[in-house]
C-alpha positions, 0 to 999 in steps of 0.5 A: 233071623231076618236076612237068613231066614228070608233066604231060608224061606224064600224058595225063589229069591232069584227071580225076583224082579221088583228090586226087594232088599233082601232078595237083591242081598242074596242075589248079590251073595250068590256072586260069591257063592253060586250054590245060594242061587242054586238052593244048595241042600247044605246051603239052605239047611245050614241057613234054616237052623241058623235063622230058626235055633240060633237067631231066636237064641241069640235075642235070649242070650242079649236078653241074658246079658242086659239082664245079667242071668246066670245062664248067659255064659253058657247060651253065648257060648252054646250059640258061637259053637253052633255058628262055628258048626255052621261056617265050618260046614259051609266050608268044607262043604264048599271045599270037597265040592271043588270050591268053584262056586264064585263068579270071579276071584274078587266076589271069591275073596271079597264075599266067600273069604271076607264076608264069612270071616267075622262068622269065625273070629267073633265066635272064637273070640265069644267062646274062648271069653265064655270058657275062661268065665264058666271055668271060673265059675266053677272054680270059686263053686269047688272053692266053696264046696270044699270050705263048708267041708 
């Protein structure tokens, strides 16, 4: 919520000069990918939603999970989606715009590829485990609705 949502917000983090954290992160970012610096429409609404729907939900779902509520496979697995959504759009966005917004190859592949690389498999990973959970869940729910029959 923090880091993104400072992005999101911060209409000229770019400019800064008084050497604040955040702003030198997204400055540094924007090595790997240019269109954060130009305040890309995409960039910025896939950031925003980010910060604003799925940060606050994730502090739900680790709230869900400490706490053991029901709901939590669900919310874990709503907000993986959502951040496979979110990569997958900045991806292909990337792509169809010729994918040439990096200052050189290592920023590419050190920021671009391996910085968003965790934004794919950590999510996969969460929502396949969720799935497999909801799914027996509702297995044992059909098990025991076909017992009291």
């Amino acid at each position: 919520m923090i880091v993104e949502g400072y992005f999101a917000f911060s209409q000229e983090f770019y400019k800064d000069k008084t050497g604040f954290y955040l702003a030198e992160v997204w400055k540094e970012y924007s090595k790997g990918d240019s269109r954060y610096a130009a305040r890309d429409a995409g960039i910025v609404t896939v950031e925003g939603l980010t910060a604003v729907l799925e940060g606050p939900a994730s502090l739900l779902a680790v709230f869900a999970i400490a706490t053991g509520k029901s709901y939590s496979y669900i919310l874990q697995f709503t907000i993986s989606l959502g951040q496979l959504y979110g990569t997958a759009v900045y991806f292909v966005t990337s792509y169809l715009e010729g994918d040439h917004f990096a200052a050189s190859s290592y920023y590419y592949y050190a920021y671009y590829v391996g910085a968003n690389a965790s934004w794919i498999v950590i999510p996969t990973l969460i929502s396949i485990r969720c799935w497999k959970k909801i799914c027996v869940a509702f297995q044992v729910q059909g098990q025991k609705k076909a017992k009291v029959r």
